[in-house]
C-alpha positions, 0 to 999 in steps of 0.5 A: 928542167925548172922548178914546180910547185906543189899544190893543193885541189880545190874544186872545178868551175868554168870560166868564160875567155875573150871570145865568150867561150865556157871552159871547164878549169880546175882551181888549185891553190899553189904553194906557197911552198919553201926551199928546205934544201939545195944539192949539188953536184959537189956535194949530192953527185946532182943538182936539185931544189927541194920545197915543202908544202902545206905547215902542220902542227909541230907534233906532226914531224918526227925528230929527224924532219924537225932536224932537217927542216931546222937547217932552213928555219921552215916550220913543219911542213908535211910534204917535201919535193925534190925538182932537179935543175941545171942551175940552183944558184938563184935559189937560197935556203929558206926562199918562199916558192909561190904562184908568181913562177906561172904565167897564164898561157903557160903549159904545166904537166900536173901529177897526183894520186887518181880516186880509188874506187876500191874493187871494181868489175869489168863494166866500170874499171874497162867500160866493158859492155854487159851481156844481154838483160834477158831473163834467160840470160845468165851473162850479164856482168860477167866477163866471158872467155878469157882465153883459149882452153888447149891453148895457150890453156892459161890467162895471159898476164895483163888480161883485163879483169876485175880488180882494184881500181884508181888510187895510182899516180897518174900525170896530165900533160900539157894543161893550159894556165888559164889564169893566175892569181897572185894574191892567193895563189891560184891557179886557174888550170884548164880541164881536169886534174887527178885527185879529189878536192883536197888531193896533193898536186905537183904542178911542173911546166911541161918539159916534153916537145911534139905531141 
C-alpha cells in the first residue's frame, strides 16, 4: 500500500502525446493536501497516514475537528483520508502531500461520487430499448414482463427497473498520468473520472496486478 492524494475535478480537455496523438485527460488539481495524523500499530492496532484536503473558513470545523486538527498545527480542512501503509516512518505531523509523489506514465486507481441523475426509467438508467413508436402501440418506454405469473409469481431482487440513479462511489482503475505539473499541482490523468467539475476525488496508484 502507499500514500494517495486527495483532489479536486476540474474539467476535461484533450492533449495531443509525441506521436501527434489526441487524447481525452481530465485535469485534476491534486493536494496539496497535510498530514493530520500518523497511527500505528502500537498505538491503533494499524499503520496509517491521515491528509486533509481543501482549507475552509474557521467557523466551518466543529470544536471536536478544531481539536484534532490542532495536534498538527493544519488549518481547517473539510475533508480528512485515511491511506493504510506498511511503514509511516518517513512521514511527520503536519508535512505538506502535494502532486510531486506522481510521475507521468504512472497508473493511479481514481474514486469519487458518480452524477446523480435523480429518478431515472429503464431507457436511461439500463440503456434499454424502447417498444415500437406506433400509434397503436401502448409500449413505448414501459418495461414489459418482469417475470413469470405462476412461477416463480414474484420479482427476483436485483431485476433491472427504474430507480434512482448515479450518485454512488464508483472507482476507475488503472488510469494513465499523462502528465504532471508540479507548480500548480495538476494532474493530467487520461480518460474520464467520476464526478462533475468541482467533485472531491481520492487519487491512489493502483495496487492491482493482472487485468
Amino acid at each position: 500500500m502507499s500514500v494517495g492524494i486527495l483532489g479536486t475535478k476540474l474539467g476535461m480537455t484533450q492533449v495531443f502525446d509525441e506521436e501527434g496523438r489526441a487524447l481525452p485527460v481530465t485535469v485534476v488539481q491534486a493536494g496539496p493536501c497535510r498530514v493530520t495524523q500518523i497511527k500505528t500499530k502500537q498505538t491503533d492496532g494499524y499503520s496509517a497516514v491521515q491528509l486533509g484536503y481543501h482549507e475552509v473558513k474557521e467557523k466551518a470545523v466543529n470544536k471536536p475537528e478544531k481539536g484534532h486538527l490542532a495536534k498538527s498545527e493544519a488549518p481547517p480542512l473539510r475533508h480528512l483520508r485515511e491511506y493504510r501503509l506498511d511503514n509511516t516512518d518517513e512521514f511527520q505531523l503536519g508535512q505538506v502531500i502535494n502532486a510531486e509523489i506522481f510521475s507521468a506514465g504512472q497508473l493511479v486507481d481514481v474514486s469519487g461520487n458518480t452524477i446523480g441523475r435523480g429518478f431515472a426509467g429503464y431507457q436511461k438508467r439500463h440503456n434499454f430499448k424502447r417498444g415500437p413508436m406506433a400509434h397503436g402501440s401502448k409500449n413505448h418506454r414501459l418495461p414489459g414482463s418482469t417475470g413469470a405469473g405462476t412461477t416463480p409469481g414474484r420479482t427476483f431482487p436485483g431485476k433491472k427497473m427504474a430507480g434512482r440513479y448515479g450518485g454512488k462511489r464508483q472507482t476507475i482503475r488503472k488510469l494513465q498520468v499523462v502528465r504532471v505539473d508540479t507548480e500548480r499541482n495538476l494532474l493530467i490523468i487520461k480518460g474520464a473520472v467520476p464526478g462533475k467539475p468541482g467533485a472531491l476525488l481520492n487519487i491512489a496508484p493502483t495496487n492491482k496486478v493482472g487485468r
